[in-house]
C-alpha positions as CSV (number, residue, x, y, z in Angstrom):
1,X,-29.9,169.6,13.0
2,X,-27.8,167.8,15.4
3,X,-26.8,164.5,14.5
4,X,-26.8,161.7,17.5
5,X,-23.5,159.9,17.8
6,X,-22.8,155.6,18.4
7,X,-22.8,156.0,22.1
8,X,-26.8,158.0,21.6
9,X,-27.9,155.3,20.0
10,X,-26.7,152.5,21.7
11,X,-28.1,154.5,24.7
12,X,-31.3,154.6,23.3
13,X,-31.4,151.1,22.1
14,X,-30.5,149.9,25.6
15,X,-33.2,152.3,26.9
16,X,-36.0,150.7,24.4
17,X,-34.7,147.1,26.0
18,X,-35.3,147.9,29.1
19,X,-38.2,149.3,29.4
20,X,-39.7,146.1,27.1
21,X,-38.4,144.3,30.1
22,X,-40.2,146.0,32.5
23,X,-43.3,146.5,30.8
24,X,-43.4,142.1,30.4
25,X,-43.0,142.1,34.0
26,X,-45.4,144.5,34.7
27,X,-48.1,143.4,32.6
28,X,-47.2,139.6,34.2
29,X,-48.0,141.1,37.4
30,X,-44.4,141.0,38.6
31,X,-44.1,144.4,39.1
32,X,-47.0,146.1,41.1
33,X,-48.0,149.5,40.1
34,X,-46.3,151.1,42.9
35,X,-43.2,149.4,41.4
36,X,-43.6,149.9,37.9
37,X,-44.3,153.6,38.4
38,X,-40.9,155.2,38.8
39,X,-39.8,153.0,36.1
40,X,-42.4,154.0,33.8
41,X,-42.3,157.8,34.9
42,X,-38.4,157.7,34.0
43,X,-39.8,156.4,30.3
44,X,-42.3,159.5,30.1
45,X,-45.7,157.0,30.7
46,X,-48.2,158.6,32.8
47,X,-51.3,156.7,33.7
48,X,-53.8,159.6,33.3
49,X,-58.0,160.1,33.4
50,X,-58.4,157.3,30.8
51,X,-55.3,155.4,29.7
52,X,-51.9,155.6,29.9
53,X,-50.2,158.9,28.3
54,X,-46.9,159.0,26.3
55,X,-44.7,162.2,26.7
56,X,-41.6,161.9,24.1
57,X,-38.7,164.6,24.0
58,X,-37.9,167.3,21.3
59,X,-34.8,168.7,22.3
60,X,-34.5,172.0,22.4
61,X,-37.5,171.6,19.9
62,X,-35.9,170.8,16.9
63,X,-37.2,167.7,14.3
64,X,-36.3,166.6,11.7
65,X,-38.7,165.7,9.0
66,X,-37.9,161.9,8.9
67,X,-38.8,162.0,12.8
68,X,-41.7,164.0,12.7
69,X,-43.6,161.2,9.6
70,X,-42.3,159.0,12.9
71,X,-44.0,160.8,14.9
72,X,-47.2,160.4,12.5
73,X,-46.7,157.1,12.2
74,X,-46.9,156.4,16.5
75,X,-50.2,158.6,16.5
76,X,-51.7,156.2,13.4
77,X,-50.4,152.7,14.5
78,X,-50.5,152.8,17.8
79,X,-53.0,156.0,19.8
80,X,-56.1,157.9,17.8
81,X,-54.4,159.6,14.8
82,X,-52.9,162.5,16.6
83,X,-50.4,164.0,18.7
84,X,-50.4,166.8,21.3
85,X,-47.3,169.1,21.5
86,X,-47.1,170.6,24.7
87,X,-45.8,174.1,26.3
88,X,-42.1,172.1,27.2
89,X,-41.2,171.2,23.4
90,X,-42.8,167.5,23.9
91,X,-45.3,165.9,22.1
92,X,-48.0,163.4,24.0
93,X,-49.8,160.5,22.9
94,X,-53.6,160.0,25.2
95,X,-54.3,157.0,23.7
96,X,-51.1,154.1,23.6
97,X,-52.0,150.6,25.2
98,X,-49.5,149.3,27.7
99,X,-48.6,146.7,25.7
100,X,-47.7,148.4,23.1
101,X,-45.9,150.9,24.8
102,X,-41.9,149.0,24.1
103,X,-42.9,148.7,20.6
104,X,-44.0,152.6,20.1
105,X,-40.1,153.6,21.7
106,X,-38.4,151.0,19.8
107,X,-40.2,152.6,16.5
108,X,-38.7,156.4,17.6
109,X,-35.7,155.2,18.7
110,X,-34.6,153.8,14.7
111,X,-34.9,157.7,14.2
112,X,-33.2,159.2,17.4
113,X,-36.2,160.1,19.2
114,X,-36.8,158.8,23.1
115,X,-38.6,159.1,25.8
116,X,-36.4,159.3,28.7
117,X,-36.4,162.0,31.8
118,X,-39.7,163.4,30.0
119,X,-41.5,162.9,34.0
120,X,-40.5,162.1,37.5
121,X,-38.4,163.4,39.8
122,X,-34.9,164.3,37.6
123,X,-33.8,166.6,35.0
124,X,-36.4,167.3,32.4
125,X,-36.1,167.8,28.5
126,X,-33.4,170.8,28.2
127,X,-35.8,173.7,25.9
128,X,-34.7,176.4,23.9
129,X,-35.8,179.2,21.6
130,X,-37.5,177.5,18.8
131,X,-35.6,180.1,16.4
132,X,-32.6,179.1,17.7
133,X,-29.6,179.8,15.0
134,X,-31.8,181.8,12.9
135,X,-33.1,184.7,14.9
136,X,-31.4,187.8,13.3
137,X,-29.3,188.8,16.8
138,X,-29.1,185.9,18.7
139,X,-25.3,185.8,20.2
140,X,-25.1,182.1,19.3
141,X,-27.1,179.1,18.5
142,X,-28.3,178.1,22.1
143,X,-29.0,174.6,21.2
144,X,-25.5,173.9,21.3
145,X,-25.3,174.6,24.8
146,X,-28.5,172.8,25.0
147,X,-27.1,169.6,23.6
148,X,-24.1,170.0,26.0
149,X,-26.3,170.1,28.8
150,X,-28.4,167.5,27.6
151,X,-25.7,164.8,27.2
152,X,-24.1,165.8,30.4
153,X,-27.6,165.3,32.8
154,X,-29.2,162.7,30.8
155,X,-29.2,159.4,33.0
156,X,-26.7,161.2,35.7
157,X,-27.1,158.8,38.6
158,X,-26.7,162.2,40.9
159,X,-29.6,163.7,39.4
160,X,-31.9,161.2,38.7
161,X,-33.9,160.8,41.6
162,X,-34.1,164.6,43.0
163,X,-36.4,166.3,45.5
164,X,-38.7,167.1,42.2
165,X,-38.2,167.8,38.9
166,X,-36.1,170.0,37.5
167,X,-36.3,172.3,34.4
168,X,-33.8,174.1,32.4
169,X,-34.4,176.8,29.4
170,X,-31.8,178.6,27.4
171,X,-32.0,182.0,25.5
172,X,-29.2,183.8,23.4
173,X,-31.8,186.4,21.6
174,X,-32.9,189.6,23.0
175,X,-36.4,188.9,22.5
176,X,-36.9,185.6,25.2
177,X,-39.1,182.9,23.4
178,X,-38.2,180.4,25.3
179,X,-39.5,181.7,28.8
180,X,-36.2,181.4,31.0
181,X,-37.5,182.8,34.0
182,X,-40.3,180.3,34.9
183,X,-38.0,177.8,34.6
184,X,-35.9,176.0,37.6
185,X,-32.3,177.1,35.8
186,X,-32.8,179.9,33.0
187,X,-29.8,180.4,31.0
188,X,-29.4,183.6,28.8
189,X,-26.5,184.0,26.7
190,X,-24.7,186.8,26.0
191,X,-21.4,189.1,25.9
192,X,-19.4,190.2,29.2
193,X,-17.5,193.7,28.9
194,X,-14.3,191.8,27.6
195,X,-16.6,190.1,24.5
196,X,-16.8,186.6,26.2
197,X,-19.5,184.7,25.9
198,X,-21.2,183.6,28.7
199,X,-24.4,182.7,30.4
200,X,-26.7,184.9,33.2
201,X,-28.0,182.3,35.2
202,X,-31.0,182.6,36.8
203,X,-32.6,180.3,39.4
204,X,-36.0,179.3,41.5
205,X,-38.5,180.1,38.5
206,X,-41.6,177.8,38.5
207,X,-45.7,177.8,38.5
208,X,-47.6,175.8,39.9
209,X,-49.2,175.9,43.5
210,X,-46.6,178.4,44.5
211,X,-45.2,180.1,41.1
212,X,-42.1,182.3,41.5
213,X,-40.3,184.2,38.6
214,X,-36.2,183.4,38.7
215,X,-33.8,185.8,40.4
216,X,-30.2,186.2,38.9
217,X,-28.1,184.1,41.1
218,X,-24.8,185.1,38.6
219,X,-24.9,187.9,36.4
220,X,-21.7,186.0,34.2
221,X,-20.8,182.3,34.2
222,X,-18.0,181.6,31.5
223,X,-19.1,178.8,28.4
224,X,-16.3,176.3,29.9
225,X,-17.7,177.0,33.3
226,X,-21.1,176.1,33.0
227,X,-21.7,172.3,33.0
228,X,-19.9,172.9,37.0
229,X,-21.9,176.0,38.1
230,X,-25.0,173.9,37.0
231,X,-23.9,170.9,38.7
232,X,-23.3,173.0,41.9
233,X,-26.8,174.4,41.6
234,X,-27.9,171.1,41.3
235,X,-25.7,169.4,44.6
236,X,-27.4,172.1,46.6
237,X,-30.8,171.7,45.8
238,X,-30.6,167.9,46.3
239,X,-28.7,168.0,49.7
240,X,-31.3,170.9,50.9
241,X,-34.3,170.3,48.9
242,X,-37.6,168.9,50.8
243,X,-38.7,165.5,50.3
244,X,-41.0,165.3,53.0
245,X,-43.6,167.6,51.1
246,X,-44.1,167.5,47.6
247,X,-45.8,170.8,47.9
248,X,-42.3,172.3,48.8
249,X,-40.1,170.6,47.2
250,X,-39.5,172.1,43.8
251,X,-36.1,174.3,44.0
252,X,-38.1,177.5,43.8
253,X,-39.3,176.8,47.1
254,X,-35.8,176.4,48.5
255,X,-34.9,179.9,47.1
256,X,-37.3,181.5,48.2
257,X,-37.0,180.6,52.1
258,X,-33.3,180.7,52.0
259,X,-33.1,183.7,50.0
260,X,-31.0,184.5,46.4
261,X,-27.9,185.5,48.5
262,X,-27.7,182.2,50.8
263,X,-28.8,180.2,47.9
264,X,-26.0,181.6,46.1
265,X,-23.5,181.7,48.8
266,X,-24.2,178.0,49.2
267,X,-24.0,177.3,45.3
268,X,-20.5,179.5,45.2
269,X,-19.4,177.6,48.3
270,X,-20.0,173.9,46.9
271,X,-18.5,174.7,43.3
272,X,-15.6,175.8,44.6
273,X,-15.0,172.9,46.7
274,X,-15.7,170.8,43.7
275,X,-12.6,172.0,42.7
276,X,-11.8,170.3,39.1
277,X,-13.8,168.0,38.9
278,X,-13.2,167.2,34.8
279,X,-16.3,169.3,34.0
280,X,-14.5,172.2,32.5
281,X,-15.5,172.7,28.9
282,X,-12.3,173.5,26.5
283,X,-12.5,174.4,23.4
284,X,-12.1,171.0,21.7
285,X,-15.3,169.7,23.5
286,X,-17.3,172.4,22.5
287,X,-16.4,172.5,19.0
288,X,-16.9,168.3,19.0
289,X,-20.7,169.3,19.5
290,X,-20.9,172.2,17.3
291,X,-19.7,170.2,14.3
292,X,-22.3,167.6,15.0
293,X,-25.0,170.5,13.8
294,X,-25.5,171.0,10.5
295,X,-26.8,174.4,8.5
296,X,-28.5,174.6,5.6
297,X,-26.5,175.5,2.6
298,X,-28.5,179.2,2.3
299,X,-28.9,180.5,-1.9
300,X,-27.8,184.0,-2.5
301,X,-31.4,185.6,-2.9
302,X,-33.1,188.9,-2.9
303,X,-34.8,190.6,0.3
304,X,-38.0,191.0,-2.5
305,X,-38.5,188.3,-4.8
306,X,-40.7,188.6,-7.8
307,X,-43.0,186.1,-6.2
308,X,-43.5,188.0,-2.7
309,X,-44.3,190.7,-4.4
310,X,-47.0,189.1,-7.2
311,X,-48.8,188.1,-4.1
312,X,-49.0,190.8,-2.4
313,X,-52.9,191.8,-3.9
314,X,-53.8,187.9,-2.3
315,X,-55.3,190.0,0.8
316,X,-55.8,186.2,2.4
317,X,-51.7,185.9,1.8
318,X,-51.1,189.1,3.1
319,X,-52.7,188.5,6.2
320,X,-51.1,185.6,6.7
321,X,-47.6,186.7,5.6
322,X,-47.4,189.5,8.3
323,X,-48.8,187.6,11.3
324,X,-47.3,184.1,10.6
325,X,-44.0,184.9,8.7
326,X,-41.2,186.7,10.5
327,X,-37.4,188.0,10.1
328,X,-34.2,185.4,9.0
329,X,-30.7,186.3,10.2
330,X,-29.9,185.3,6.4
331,X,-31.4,187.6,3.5
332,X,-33.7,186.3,1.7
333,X,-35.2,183.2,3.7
334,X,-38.2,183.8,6.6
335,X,-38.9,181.9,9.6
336,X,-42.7,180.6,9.2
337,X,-44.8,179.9,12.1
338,X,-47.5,177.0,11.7
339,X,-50.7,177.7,13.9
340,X,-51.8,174.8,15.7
341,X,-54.8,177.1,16.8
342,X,-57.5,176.7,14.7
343,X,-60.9,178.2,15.4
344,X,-62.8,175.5,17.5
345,X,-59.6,172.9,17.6
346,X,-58.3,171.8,20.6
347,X,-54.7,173.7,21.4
348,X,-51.4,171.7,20.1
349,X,-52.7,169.1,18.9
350,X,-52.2,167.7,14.6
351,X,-53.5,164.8,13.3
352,X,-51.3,162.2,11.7
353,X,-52.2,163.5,8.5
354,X,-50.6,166.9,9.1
355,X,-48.0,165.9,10.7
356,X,-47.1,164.0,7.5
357,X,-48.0,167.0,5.5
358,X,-45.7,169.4,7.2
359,X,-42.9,166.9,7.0
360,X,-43.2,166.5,3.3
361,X,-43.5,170.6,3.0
362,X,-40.3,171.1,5.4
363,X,-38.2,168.8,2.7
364,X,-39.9,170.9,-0.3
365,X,-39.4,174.3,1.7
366,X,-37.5,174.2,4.5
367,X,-34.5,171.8,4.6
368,X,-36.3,169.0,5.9
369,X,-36.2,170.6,9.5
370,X,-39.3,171.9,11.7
371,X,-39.4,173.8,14.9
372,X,-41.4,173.1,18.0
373,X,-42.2,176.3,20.3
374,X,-43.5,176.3,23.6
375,X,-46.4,178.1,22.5
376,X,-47.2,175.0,21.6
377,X,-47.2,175.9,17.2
378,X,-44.6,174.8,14.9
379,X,-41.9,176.6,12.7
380,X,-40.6,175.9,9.4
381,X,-37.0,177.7,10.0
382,X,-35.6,178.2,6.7
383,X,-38.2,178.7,4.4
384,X,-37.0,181.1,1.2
385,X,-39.2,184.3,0.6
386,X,-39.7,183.3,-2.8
387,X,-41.9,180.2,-1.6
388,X,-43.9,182.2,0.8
389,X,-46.9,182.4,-1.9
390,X,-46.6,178.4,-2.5
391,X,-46.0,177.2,1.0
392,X,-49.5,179.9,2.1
393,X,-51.9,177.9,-0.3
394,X,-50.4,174.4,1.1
395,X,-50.7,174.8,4.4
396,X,-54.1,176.6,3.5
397,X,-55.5,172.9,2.6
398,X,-53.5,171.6,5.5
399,X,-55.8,174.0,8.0
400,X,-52.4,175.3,9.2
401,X,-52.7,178.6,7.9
402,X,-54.6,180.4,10.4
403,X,-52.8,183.9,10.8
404,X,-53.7,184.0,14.9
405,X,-50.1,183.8,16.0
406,X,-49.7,186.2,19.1
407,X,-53.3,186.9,18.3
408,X,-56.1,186.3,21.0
409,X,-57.0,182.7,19.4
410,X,-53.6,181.7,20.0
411,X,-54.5,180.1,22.8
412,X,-52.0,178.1,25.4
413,X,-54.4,175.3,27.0
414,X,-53.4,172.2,28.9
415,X,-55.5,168.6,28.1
416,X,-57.5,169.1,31.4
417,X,-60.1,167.5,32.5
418,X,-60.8,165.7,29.1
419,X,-57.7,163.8,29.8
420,X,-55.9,164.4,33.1
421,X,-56.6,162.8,36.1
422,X,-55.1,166.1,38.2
423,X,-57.3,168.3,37.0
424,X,-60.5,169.9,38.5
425,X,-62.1,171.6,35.2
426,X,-61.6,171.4,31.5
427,X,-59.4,173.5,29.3
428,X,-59.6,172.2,26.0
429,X,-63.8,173.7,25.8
430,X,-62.9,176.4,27.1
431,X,-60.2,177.9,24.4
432,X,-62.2,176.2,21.5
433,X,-65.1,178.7,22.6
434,X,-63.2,181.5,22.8
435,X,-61.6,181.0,19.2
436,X,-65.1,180.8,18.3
437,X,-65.8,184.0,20.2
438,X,-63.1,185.8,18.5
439,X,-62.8,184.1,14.9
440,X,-62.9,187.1,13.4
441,X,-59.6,188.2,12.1
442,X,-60.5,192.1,11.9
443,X,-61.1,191.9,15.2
444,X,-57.9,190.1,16.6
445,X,-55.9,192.4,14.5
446,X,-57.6,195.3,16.3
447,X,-57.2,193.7,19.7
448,X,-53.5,193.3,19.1
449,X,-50.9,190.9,20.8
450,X,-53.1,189.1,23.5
451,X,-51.9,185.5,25.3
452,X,-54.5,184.0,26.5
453,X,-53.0,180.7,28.9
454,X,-55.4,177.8,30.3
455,X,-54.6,175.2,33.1
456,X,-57.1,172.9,34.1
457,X,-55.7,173.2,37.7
458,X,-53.1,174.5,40.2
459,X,-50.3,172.0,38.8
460,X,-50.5,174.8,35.7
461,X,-49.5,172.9,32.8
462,X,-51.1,175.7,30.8
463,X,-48.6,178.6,32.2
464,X,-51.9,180.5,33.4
465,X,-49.5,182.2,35.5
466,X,-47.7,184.4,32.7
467,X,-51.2,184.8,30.3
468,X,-51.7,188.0,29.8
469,X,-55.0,186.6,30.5
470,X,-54.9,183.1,32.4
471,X,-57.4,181.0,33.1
472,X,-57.6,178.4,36.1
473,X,-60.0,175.8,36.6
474,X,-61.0,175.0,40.1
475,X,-63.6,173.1,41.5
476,X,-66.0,174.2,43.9
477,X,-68.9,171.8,45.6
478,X,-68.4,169.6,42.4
479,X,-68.8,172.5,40.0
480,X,-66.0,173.8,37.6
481,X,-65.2,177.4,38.0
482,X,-62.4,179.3,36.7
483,X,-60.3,182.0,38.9
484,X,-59.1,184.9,36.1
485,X,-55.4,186.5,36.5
486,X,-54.7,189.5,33.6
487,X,-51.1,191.6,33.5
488,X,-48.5,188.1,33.3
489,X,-45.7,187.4,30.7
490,X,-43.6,185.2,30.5
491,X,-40.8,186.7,27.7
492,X,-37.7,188.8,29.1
493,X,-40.0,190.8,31.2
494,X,-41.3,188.0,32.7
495,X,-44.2,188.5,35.6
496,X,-47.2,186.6,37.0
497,X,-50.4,187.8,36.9
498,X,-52.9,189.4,39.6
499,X,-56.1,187.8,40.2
500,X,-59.2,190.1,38.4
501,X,-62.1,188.8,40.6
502,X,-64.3,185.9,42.1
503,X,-64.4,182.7,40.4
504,X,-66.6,182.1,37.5
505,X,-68.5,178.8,36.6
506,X,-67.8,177.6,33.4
507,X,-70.6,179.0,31.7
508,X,-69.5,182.7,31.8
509,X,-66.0,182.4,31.4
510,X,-66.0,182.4,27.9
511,X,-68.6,186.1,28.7
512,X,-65.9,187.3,31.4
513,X,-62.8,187.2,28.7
514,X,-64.8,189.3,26.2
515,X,-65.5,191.8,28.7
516,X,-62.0,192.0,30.0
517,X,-61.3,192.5,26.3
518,X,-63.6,194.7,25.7
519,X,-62.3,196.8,28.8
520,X,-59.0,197.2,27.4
521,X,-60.6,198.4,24.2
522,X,-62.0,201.0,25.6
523,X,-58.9,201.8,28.2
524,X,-56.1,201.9,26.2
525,X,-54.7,205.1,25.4
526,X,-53.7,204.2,21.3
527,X,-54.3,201.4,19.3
528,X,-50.8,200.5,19.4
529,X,-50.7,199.9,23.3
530,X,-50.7,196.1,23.7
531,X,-53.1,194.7,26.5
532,X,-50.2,194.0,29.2
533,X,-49.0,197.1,28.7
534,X,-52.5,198.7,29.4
535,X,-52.5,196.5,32.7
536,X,-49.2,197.8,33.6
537,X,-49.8,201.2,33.4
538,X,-53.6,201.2,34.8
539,X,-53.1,198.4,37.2
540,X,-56.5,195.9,37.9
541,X,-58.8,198.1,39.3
542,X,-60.3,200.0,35.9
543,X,-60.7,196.1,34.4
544,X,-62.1,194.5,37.3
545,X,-64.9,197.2,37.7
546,X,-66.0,197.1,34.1
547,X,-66.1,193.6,34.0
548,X,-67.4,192.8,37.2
549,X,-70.1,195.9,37.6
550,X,-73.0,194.0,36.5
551,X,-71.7,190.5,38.4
């Protein structure tokens, strides 16, 4: 956990008065709407389909428990008794009354939580891998260079009123959980020939109307070098990026019409003339903000406790143990992964209750810290193998326990049209059928790793994109219909999808998805070849005529 500083809080505090400030004047009618919007935006308030929704950051997706019984508390007092994490390590209330709005801040804020740069047109809430410093062969714990970044763009009066907004991720593990390359700025750490560390930086990754995966604009940019490469990056897009169309003005757009090697010809060009600008990280400063993170103090244990292996008849246990528990860089202690996917729920979303539940758990099990993924679950990180059997039967009651993770029920699924006053079809329906379609847990072992994404329009909240199956709602003479991509990714090998077929209206699509399923069943060449890999190697064609034959 990293712990905020004086000048953080005071930040924050000031924040919290603020926005009080404006919200009085807003709700006086000194502020018109128009007015009060960029304030608001820059405080994470949307006004969506129904009310006014509350986006609050997790950086680089780590809580602590204290904040998360906060969180609880904000979904009890002040919206419906729930909260909705989303696919950028936020969580969102639907339901918080303008009014209400300064006291609902000033309530996170007593625990370090805010608000601030989750929407408008400036730099967004810095995500990570949600294993970050206990993936066994990460080169370094990423949120550190998270937190750097964080502190240095956070209010930056250079980057707070860009072309669009702006997006950065950061890997340092082989295996990329934190989907760099569909991401404005993806950072991935690692080791140059000399055993530096250092950062690939990649740039121009986005979704949306136009997505684009990120190109590698700099195969090695030194730790003390990266706050000035970024801000380069950043000077270019905001004296080239468009502003006259909000269709084209994210930095992927910019990229792609100039090209990687102008766009990074113009980026070398404007950091060296920013010659030393007092952005160069020495050792000192780094260190300040790696002692600010604390590790657990780790027990010597054994790699099989007498517990693990008591349970192991518990076929329930078992099941759950080797979909939902995974490998610790320290022996004896597993990362756990709580599925917020249960069959016929709505994606990302706990009630108050849990939310308290897991907090209490992550004190008993896990060092009082949780994880927040952008698969939208949550992780307890340092949870010893000896409490596996335990923690199972708790989060059992909790209805946390569903072993779905990676599995076809794991669904990725925007509010929609339930909520969102962008979209043009629902999402939420949509995965809770398909859960219900596929509930059986024999059968999603037998399917295999399968991500199925759903955005309830182009904007692509959902990462349809990068599904290996996505699903986008569009609307056609008033009707909802749902165009169907198969073959996208978004880890390391990161790729959009290609269109299947012809929209379908909302009652087949549920009827599609099983057939596409049931297609790759039959196509795959061993039961060990994963769905996107069967795309890969057959290409579209053998799935689209199966599915679509009798359409």
């Amino acid at each position: 956990m990293y712990a905020y500083d004086e000048l953080d809080r005071t930040l924050i505090n000031e924040r919290v008065s603020e926005f009080r400030d404006q919200v009085t004047r807003r709700l006086s009618g000194e502020l018109t709407e128009d007015e009060f919007k960029i304030l608001r935006l820059q405080n994470g308030v949307y006004l969506q389909l129904h009310a006014y929704m509350f986006r609050v950051a997790i950086p680089y997706g780590t809580l602590s428990s204290k904040q998360l019984r906060r969180f609880a508390h904000v979904a009890r007092r002040y919206d419906r008794g729930y909260g909705h994490f989303t696919t950028r390590q936020n969580i969102q209330f639907n339901w918080i009354k303008l009014a209400e709005l300064p006291d609902a801040l000033a309530d996170l804020a007593e625990v370090g939580i805010h608000a601030m740069q989750t929407s408008g047109n400036n730099m967004r809430n810095v995500t990570s891998d949600q294993w970050a410093g206990v993936a066994p062969g990460e080169i370094e714990d990423p949120r550190i260079w998270s937190e750097l970044i964080r502190q240095h763009t956070t209010l930056h009066p250079e980057f707070s009123f860009l072309p669009r907004k702006f997006k950065i991720a950061i890997t340092a593990a082989e295996h990329d959980r934190a989907a760099i390359k569909i991401h404005d700025i993806g950072l991935r750490l690692h080791k140059n020939a000399d055993g530096e560390t250092g950062f690939e930086v990649l740039v121009g990754g986005g979704l949306g109307r136009t997505p684009f995966i990120a190109k590698t604009i700099k195969p090695f940019v030194s730790g003390r070098d990266i706050l000035s490469y970024i801000e380069a990056i950043l000077r270019v897009y905001n004296q080239y990026g468009r502003r006259d169309n909000i269709y084209k003005a994210r930095i992927k757009i910019l990229v792609h019409e100039l090209g990687i090697e102008k766009f990074a010809k113009e980026v070398d060009e404007e950091w060296k003339a920013m010659g030393d600008v007092g952005l160069t990280l020495d050792h000192t400063a780094i260190e300040e903000v790696r002692s600010r993170f604390s590790y657990p103090a780790y027990e010597k244990l054994p790699h099989m406790p007498d517990e693990l292996k008591q349970a192991a008849h518990d076929k329930l246990f078992e099941r759950w143990r080797k979909n939902s528990v995974s490998a610790h860089k320290v022996q004896g202690y597993s990362i756990v992964t709580l599925s917020l996917k249960p069959v016929g729920g709505p994606p990302g979303d706990a009630s108050a209750e849990q939310m308290d539940a897991v907090a209490d758990l992550a004190d008993k099990y896990s060092f009082g810290e949780i994880r927040v993924g952008h698969e939208q679950n949550l992780a307890l990180p340092h949870v010893a193998k000896r409490d596996l059997p335990a923690l199972f039967k708790a989060l059992d009651r909790l209805g946390l326990a569903t072993p779905n993770v990676n599995l076809v029920t794991d669904i990725i699924a925007c509010p929609g049209l339930d909520y969102c006053s962008l979209a043009n079809a629902r999402s939420i329906p949509i995965a809770q059928e398909l859960t219900r379609r596929f509930a059986n847990h024999d059968t999603a072992d037998l399917i295999g790793r399968l991500h199925i994404n759903i955005s309830g329009c182009i904007n692509a909240c959902g990462h349809h994109h990068v599904g290996h199956i996505g699903i986008l709602g569009v609307e056609k003479n008033g009707e909802e219909f749902y165009q169907i991509t198969i073959g996208g990714r978004a880890d390391e090998n990161a790729q959009l999808g290609t269109l299947i077929g012809p929209a379908v209206p909302y009652a087949e699509v549920a009827d599609v998805i099983e057939d596409i399923v049931e297609a790759y069943l039959a196509l795959r060449d061993r039961p060990e070849e994963l769905f996107v890999d069967t795309v890969k190697r057959l290409g579209v064609e053998p799935i689209r005529e199966r599915v679509y034959a009798t359409r």
